[in-house]
C-alpha positions as CSV (number, residue, x, y, z in Angstrom):
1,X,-49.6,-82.6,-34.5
2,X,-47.7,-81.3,-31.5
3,X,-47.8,-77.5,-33.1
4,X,-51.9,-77.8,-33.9
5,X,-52.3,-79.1,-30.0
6,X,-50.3,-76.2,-28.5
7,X,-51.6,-73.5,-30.8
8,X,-55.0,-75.2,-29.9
9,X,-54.2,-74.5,-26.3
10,X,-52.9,-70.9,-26.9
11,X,-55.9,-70.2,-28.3
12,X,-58.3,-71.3,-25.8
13,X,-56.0,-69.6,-23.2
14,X,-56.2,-66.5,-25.2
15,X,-60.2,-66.5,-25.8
16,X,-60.4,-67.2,-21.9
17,X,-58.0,-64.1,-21.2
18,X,-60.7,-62.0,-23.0
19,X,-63.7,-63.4,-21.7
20,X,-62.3,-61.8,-18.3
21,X,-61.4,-58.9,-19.3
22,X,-64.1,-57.8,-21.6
23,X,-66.8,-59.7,-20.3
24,X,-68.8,-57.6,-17.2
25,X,-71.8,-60.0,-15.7
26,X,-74.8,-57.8,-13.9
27,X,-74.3,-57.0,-10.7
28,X,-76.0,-59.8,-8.2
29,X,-78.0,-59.0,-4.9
30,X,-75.8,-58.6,-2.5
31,X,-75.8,-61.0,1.1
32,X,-78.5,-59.6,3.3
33,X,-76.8,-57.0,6.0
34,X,-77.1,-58.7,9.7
35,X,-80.3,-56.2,10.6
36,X,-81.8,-57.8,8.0
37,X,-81.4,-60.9,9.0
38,X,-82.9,-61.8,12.2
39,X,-86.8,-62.7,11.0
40,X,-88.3,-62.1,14.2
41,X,-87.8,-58.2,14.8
42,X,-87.1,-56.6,11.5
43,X,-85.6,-52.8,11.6
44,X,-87.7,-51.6,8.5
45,X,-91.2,-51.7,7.1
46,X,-90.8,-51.2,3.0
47,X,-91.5,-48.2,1.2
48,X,-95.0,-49.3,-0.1
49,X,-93.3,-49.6,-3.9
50,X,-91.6,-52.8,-2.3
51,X,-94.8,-54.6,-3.0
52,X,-94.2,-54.3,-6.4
53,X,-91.6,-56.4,-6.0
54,X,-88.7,-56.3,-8.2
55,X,-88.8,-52.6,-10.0
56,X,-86.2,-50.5,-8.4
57,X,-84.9,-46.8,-9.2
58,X,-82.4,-44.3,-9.0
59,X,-81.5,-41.0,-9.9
60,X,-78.1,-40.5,-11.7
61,X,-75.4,-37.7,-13.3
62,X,-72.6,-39.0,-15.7
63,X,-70.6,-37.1,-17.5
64,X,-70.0,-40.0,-20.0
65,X,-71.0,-39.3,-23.6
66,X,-74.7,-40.3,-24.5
67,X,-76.2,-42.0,-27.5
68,X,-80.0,-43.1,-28.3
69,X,-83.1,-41.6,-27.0
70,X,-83.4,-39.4,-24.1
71,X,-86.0,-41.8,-22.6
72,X,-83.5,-44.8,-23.2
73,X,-80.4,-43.7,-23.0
74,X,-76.9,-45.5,-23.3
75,X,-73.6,-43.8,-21.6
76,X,-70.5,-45.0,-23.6
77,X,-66.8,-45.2,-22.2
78,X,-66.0,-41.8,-24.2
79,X,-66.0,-38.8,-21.4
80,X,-68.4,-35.9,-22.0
81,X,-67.6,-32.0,-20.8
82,X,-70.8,-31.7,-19.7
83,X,-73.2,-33.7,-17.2
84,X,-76.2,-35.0,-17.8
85,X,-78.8,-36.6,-15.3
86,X,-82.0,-38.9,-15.0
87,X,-83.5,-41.7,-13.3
88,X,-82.8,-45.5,-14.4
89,X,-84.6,-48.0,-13.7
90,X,-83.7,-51.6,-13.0
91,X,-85.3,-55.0,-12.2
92,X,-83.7,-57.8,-9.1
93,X,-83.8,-61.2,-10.8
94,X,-86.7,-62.1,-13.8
95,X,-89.2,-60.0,-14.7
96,X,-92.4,-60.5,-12.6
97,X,-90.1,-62.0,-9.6
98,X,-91.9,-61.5,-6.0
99,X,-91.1,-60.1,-2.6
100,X,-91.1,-63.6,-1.3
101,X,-88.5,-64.8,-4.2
102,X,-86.6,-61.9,-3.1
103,X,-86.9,-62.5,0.3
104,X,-85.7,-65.8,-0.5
105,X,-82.6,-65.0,-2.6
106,X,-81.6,-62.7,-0.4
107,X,-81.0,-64.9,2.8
108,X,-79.5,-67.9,0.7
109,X,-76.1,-68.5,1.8
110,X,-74.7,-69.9,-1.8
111,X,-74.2,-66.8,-4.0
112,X,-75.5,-68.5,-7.5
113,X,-78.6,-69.1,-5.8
114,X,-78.6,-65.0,-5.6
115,X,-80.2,-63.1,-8.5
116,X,-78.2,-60.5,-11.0
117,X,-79.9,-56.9,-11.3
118,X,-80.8,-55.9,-14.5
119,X,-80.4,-52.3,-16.0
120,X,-83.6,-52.0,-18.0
121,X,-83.3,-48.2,-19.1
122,X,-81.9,-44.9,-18.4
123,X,-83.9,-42.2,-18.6
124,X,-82.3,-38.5,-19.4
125,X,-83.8,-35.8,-17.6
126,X,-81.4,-32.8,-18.5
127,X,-78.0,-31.3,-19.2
128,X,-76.1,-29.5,-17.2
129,X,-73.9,-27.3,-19.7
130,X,-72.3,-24.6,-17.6
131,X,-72.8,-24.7,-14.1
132,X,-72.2,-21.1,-13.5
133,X,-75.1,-20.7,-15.1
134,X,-77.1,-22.4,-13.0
135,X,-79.5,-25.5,-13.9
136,X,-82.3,-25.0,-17.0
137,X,-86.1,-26.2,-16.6
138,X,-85.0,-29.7,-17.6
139,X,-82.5,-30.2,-14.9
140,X,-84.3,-28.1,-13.0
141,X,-87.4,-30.9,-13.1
142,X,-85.1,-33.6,-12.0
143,X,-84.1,-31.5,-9.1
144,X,-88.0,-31.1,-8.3
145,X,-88.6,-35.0,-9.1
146,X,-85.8,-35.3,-5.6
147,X,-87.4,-33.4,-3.2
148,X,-90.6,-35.1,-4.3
149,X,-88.6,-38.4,-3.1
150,X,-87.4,-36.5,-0.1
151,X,-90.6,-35.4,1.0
152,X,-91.7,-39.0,0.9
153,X,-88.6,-40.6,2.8
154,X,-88.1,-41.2,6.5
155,X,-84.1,-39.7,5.5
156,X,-83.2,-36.0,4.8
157,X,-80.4,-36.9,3.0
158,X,-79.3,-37.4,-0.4
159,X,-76.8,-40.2,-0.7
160,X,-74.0,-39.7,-3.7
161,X,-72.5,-43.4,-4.8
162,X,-69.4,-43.2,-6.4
163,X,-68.0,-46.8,-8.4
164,X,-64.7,-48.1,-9.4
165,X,-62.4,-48.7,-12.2
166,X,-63.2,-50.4,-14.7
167,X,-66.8,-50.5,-14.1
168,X,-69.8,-50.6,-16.6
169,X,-72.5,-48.6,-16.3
170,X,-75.0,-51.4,-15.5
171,X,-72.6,-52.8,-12.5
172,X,-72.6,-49.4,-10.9
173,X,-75.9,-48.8,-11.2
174,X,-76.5,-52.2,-9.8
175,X,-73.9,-51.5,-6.7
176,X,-76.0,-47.9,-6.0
177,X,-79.1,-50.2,-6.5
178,X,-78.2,-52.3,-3.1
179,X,-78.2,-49.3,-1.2
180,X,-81.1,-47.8,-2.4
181,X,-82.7,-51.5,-1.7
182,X,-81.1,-52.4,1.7
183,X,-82.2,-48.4,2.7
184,X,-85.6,-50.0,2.7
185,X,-86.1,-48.3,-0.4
186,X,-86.8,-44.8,1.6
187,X,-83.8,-42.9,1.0
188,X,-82.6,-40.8,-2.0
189,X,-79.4,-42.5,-3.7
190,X,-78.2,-40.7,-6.7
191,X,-75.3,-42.4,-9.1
192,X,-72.9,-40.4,-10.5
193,X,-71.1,-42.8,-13.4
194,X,-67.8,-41.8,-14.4
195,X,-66.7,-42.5,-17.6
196,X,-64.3,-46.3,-17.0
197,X,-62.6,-47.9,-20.1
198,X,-64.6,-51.0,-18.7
199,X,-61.4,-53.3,-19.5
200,X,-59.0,-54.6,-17.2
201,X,-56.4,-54.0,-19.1
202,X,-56.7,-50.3,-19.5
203,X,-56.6,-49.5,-15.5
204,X,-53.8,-46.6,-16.0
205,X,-56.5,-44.5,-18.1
206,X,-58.8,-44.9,-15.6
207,X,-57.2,-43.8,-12.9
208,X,-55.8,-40.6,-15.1
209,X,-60.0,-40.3,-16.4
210,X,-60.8,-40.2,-12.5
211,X,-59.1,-37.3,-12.0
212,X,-60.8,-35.8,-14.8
213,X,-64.0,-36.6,-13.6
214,X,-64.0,-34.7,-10.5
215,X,-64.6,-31.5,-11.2
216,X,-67.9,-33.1,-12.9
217,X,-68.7,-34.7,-9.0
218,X,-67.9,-31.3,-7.5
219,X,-70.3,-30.0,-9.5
220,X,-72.8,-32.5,-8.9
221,X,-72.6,-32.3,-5.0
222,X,-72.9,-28.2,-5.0
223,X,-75.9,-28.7,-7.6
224,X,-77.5,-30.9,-5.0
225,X,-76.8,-29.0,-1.9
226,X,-77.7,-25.4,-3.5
227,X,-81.2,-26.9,-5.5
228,X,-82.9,-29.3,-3.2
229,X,-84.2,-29.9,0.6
230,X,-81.8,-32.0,1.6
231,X,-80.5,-31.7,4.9
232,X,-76.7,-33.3,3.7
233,X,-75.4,-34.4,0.8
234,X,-73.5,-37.8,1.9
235,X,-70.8,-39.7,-0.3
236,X,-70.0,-43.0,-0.3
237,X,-66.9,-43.4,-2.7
238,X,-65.9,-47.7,-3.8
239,X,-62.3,-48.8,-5.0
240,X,-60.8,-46.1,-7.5
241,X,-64.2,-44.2,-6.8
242,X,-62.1,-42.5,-4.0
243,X,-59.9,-40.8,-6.7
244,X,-62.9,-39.1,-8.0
245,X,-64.0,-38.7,-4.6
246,X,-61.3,-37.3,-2.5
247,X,-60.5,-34.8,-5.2
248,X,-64.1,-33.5,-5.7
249,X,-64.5,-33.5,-1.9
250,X,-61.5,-31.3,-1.9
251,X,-62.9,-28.7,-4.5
252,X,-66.4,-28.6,-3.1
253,X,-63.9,-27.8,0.1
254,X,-62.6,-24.7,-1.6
255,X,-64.4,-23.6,-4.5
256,X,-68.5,-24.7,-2.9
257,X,-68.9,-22.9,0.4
258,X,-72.8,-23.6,0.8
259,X,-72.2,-27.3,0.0
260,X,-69.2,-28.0,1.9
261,X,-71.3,-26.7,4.8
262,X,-74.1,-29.3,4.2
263,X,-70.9,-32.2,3.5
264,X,-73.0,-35.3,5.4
265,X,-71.1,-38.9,6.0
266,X,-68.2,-39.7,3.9
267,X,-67.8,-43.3,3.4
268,X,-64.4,-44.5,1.4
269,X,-65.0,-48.4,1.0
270,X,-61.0,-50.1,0.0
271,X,-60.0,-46.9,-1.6
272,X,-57.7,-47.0,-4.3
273,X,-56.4,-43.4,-4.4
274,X,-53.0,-42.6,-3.9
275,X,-52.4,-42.5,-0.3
276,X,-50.3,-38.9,0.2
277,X,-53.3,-37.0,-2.4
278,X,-55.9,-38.8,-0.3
279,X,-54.3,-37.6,3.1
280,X,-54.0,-34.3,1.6
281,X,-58.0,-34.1,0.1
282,X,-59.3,-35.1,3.6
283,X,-57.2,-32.3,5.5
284,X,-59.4,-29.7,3.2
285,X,-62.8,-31.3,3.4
286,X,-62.7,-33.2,6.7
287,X,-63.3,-30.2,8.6
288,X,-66.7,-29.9,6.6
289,X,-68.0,-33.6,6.8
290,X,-70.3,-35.0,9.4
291,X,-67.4,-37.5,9.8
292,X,-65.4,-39.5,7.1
293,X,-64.7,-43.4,7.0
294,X,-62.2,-45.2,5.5
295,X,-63.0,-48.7,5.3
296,X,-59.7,-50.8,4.7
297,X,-58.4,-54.4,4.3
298,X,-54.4,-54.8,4.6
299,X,-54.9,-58.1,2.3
300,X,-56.6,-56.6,-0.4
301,X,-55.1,-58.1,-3.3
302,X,-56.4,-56.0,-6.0
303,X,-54.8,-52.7,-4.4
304,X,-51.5,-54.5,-3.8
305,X,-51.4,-54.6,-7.4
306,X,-52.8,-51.0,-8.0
307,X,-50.2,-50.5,-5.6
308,X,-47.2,-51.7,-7.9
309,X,-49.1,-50.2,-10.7
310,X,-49.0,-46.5,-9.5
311,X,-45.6,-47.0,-7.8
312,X,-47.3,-45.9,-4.6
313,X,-49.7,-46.9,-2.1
314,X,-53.5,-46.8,-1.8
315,X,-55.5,-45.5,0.6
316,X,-56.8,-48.9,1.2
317,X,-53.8,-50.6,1.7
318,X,-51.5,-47.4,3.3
319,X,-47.8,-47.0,4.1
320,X,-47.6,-44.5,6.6
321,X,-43.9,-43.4,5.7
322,X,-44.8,-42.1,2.4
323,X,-46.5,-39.5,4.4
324,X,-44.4,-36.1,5.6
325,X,-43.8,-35.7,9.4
326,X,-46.7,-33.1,9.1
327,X,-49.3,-35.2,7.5
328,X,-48.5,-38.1,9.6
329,X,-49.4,-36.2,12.8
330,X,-52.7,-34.9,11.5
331,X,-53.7,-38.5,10.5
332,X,-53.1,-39.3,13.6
333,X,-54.5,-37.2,15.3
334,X,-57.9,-37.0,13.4
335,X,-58.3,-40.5,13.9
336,X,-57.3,-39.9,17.4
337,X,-60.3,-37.5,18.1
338,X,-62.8,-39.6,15.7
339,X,-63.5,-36.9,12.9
340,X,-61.5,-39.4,11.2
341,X,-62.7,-43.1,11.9
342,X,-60.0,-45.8,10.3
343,X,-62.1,-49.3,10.1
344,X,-59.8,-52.1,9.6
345,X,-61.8,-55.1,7.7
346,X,-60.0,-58.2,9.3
347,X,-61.5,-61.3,7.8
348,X,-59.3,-63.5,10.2
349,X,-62.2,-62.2,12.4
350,X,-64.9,-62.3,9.7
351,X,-66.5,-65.5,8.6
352,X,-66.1,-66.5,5.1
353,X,-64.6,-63.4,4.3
354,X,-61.7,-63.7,1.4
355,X,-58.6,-62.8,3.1
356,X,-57.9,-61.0,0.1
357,X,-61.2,-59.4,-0.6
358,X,-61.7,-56.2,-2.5
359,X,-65.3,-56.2,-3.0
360,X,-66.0,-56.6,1.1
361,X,-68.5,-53.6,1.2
362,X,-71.1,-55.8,-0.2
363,X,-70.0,-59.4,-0.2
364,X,-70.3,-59.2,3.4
365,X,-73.1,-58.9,5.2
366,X,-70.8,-57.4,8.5
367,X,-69.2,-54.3,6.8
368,X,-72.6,-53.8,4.7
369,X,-74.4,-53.6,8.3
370,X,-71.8,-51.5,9.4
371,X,-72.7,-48.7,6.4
372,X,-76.5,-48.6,6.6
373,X,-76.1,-48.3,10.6
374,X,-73.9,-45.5,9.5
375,X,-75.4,-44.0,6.7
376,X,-79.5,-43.7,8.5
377,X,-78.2,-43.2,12.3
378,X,-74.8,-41.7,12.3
379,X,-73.5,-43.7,15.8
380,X,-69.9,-42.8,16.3
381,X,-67.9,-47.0,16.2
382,X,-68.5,-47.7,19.2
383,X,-72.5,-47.3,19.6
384,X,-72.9,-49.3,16.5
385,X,-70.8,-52.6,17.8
386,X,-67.0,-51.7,17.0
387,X,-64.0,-51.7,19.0
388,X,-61.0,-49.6,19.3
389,X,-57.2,-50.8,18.4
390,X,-54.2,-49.2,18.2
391,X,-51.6,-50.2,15.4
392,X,-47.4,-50.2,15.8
393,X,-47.4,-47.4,14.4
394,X,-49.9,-45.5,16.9
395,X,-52.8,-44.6,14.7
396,X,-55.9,-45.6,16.2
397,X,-58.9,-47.5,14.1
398,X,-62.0,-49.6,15.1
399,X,-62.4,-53.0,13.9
400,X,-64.9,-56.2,14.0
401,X,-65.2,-57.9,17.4
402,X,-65.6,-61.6,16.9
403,X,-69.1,-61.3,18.4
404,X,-70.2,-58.9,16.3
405,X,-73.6,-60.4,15.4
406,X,-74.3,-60.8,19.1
407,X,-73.9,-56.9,19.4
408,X,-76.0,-56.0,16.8
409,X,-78.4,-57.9,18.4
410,X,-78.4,-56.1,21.4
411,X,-78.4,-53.0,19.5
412,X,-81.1,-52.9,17.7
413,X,-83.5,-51.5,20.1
414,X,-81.6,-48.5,20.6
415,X,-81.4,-48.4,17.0
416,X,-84.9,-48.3,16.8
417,X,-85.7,-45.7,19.5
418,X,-83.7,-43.0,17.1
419,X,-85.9,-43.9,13.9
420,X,-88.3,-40.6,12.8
421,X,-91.3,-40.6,15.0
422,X,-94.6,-42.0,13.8
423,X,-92.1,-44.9,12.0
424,X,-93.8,-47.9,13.2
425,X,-91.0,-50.0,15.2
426,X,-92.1,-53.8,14.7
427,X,-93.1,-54.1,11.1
428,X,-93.2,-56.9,8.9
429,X,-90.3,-56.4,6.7
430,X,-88.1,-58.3,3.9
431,X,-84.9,-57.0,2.7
């Protein structure tokens, strides 16, 4: 009896060991960012599509390996040599949900009471085969299909999100999703979905597939700054994202003149790239950015483990003396001079912020305020609410004052006064 109740037990331990690492819920709606939460003087009035309600869309590259229909698409974990784009579409909560339930969701401080987004299709536009060769009619349509969108948006950039390990293709569309959402809908966000094992357990191959997948980014970044009107191309790189990132950064650097020179905001949110290759990336590129970001958490338990993993440590979580003499003097002196900005996420400061939190970019609705301030009006830290610090070891970041909220507050105004003219500045507006 005793053997049936502990293989009993081993079993259900086992089955609940799989559930977590094979099984990968939607994405929810993320907590509304603080600009979005003060009812009586909203920042944005919604693209007019927001009255819709719940439809939202994207533009996308992967170079994961398609099967189905072109006009419904599915990318599977196998890595492809070539890159393909489209537009997917997705849907916030039921079908047929309101702006008002969304308004609604949105504000609600429990986070089951906030809906999952919904990957309904992906639609293929093109191939691109050999880049030297330059885009064909297809891709060449989708390229036409973004300036459309730029044309119609109050921003002149394109934004390029980047996801994490283990990651499925529905997730990271619904992380780029929130950004396209919380942009007011009005900004160009394009996916680029590198192929993940999308299991836990297979973290190593991701990180060595990253690497991979680079080139395919680099590619990606000089085919939208060569082929459309945008003013920058800006990258905003998540978790294990920043492997892919930093090294396609680096070759747009070197081998992409015309697009390193149009290189907008580069955002790293917990970055789990290893910390020397990262330091190393942003001495090529940084000269090119607008400015780069590294948003970081010392607690963050999932790159400690990443950390012992890789036998080194992560850009997120850094130890300064792996880095030569040399390199330690340029990262300190970049963040010195702010092309570099180091923001420390200390959620001693935060509230109800996870002292261990990974996924702070958009489970808190301070650091999420902190990259749409960013990404639409480009403030250097301290016009957008942070303060300075200096750490033991001399490098100086910019963290969360206590009375952040308060400072937003007292921001917005000035925010306001540098939207596009002819944007009306006292509209009603829901996240």
């Amino acid at each position: 009896m005793f053997r049936w109740l502990a293989f009993f037990v081993v079993v259900i331990a086992a089955s609940v060991a799989a559930f977590f690492v094979f099984y990968h819920p939607p994405m929810r709606l993320m907590p509304a960012p603080l600009l979005f939460q003060d009812g009586s003087d909203r920042l944005f009035d919604l693209a007019p599509a927001l009255a819709d309600g719940s439809e939202i869309s994207i533009f996308y590259a992967t170079n994961r390996l398609p099967i189905g229909p072109r006009d419904n698409r599915i990318y599977t974990v196998a890595p492809d040599r070539r890159l393909h784009v489209g537009a997917a579409d997705l849907r916030i909560g039921d079908e047929g949900s309101t702006l008002d339930q969304i308004r609604e969701w949105t504000m609600s401080g429990d986070p089951d009471d906030r809906p999952f987004i919904h990957l309904e299709r992906m639609r293929e536009a093109g191939t691109l085969s050999d880049p030297k060769e330059g885009p064909d009619a297809k891709v060449t349509a989708w390229l036409d299909e973004i300036n459309a969108e730029l044309a119609r948006s109050r921003d002149p950039d394109i934004l390029v999100y980047v996801h994490g390990a283990n990651t499925t293709v529905e997730r990271a569309a619904g992380q780029a999703s929130q950004l396209h959402h919380f942009l007011g809908r009005d900004s160009v966000v394009v996916l680029y979905a590198w192929p993940t094992a999308e299991n836990f357990l297979r973290y190593p191959s991701d990180i060595e597939t990253a690497f991979g997948a680079a080139p395919h980014l680099a590619e990606l970044i000089d085919l939208l700054a060569e082929h459309t009107d945008a003013e920058h191309v800006n990258v905003f790189t998540y978790s294990a994202g920043a492997t892919v990132g930093s090294d396609a950064l680096a070759r747009v650097a070197e081998n992409y003149p015309v697009a390193a020179d149009r290189l907008g905001e580069v955002y790293h949110a917990a970055p789990d790239a290893d910390f020397r290759g990262f330091v190393e990336d942003m001495r090529v590129y940084g000269p090119h950015a607008r400015r780069v970001t590294t948003a970081v958490n010392l607690g963050d338990s999932a790159l400690r483990l990443s950390g012992i993993v890789n036998r080194a440590s992560r850009a997120g979580r850094p130890d300064l003396a792996e880095l030569s003499p040399e390199a330690t003097d340029w990262l300190l002196t970049a963040a010195r001079d702010q092309g570099l900005e180091i923001l420390r996420v200390r959620p001693d400061d935060m509230p109800g912020l996870a002292a261990t939190s990974h996924t702070f970019w958009y489970d808190d609705p301070w650091v999420s305020n902190d990259v749409l301030v960013k990404l639409i009006f480009h403030p250097r830290p301290d016009e957008r609410g942070l303060i300075e610090d200096t750490a033991p070891s001399g490098a100086h970041y910019w963290t969360f004052p206590k009375d952040y909220p308060e400072r937003i507050r007292e921001l917005r105004r000035n925010f306001l006064s540098h939207l596009p003219s002819g944007t009306p500045d006292a509209s009603p507006a829901a996240p």
